[in-house]
N, C-alpha and C positions, 0 to 999 in steps of 0.2 A: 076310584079314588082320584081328586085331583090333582094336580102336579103339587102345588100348595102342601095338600095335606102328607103327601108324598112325600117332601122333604122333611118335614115336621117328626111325620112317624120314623123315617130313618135318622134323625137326632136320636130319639127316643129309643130303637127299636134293640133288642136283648142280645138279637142275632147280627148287629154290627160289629167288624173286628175292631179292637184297642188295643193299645199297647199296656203291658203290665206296666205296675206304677212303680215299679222296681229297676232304678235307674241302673241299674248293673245288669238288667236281666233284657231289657224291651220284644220279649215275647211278644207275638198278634197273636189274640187269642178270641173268642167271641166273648161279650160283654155279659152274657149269662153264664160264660164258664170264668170269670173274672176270681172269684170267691173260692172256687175248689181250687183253679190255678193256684195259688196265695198259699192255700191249707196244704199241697203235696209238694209243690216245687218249692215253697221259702217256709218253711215251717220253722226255720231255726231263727227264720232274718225279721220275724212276722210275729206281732204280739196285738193283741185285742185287749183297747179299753173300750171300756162300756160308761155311756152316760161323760162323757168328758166336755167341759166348756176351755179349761186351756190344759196345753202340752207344752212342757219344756226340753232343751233337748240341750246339752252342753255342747257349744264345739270350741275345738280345744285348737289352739294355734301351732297346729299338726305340720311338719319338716315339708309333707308329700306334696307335690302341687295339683295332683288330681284324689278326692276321694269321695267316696259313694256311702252316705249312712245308712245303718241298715231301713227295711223298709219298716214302717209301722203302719197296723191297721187301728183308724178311733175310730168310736162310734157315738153318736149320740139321737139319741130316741129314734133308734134303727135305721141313722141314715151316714155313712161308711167315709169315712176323708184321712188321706192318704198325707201326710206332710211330708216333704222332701227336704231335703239338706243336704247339697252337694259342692264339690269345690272344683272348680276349673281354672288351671292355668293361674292359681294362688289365691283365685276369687272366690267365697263363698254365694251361693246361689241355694234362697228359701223359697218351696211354694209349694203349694197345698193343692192338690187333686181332690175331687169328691164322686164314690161312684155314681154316677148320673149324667145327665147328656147337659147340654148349656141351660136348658128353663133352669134346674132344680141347684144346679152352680149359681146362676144369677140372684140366688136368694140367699149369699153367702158372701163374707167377706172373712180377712184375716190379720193379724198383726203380726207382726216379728220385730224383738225387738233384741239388741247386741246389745253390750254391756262391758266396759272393761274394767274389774274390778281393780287395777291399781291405780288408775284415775278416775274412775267414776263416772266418764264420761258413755254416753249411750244416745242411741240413734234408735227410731220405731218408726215403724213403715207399714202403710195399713193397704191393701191388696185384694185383687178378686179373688175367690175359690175359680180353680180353672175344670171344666169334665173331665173325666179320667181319658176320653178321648181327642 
């Protein structure tokens, strides 16, 4: 194999380690045990949609200056993305993982948009899907 193709396959490869997409958790774990990881360790923090084009998620303008939403798993026509919602240091921070290495990310983009309903006013901001690695 050539060095080229070499690096290519290890983007790709099932048996490279990731990080869970569970920003509370950052387990290394291999990329083909990604999925059972998910179903025994987060089973409570973890929910499956099937067939989804958009996801809403409420975030509420919470006292804590650090928190972690649970994780969710979407899926659509059998392919796995991770959206994240997290706040740091009073800042929220959106972004969307997808199981897969960078090709299958790079065919993927996302929106996010905030909304304040007592003025009305609202920001949208459109983004890569990032690998789950």
């Amino acid at each position: 194999m050539t060095k080229d193709k070499l690096l290519d396959h290890e983007d790709e490869c099932e048996f490279r380690t990731v990080l869970c997409p569970d920003t509370s958790c950052q387990k290394k774990i291999f990329f083909k045990q990604l999925e059972a990881h998910i179903k025994t360790v987060h089973p409570k923090t973890s929910c499956s949609v099937r067939n989804i084009l958009k996801y809403e998620a409420i975030l509420t303008n919470e006292l804590k200056p650090n928190v972690d939403y649970y994780l969710h798993v979407l899926e659509n026509n059998k392919v796995q993305f991770y959206p994240q919602c997290v706040k740091r240091n009073g800042v929220w921070y959106v972004s969307v993982k997808i199981k897969g290495g960078p090709r299958l990310a790079s065919q993927w983009k996302f929106s996010a948009k905030t909304e304040n309903e007592n003025t009305g006013y609202s920001m949208e901001f459109t983004g890569s899907v990032h690998p789950v690695d």
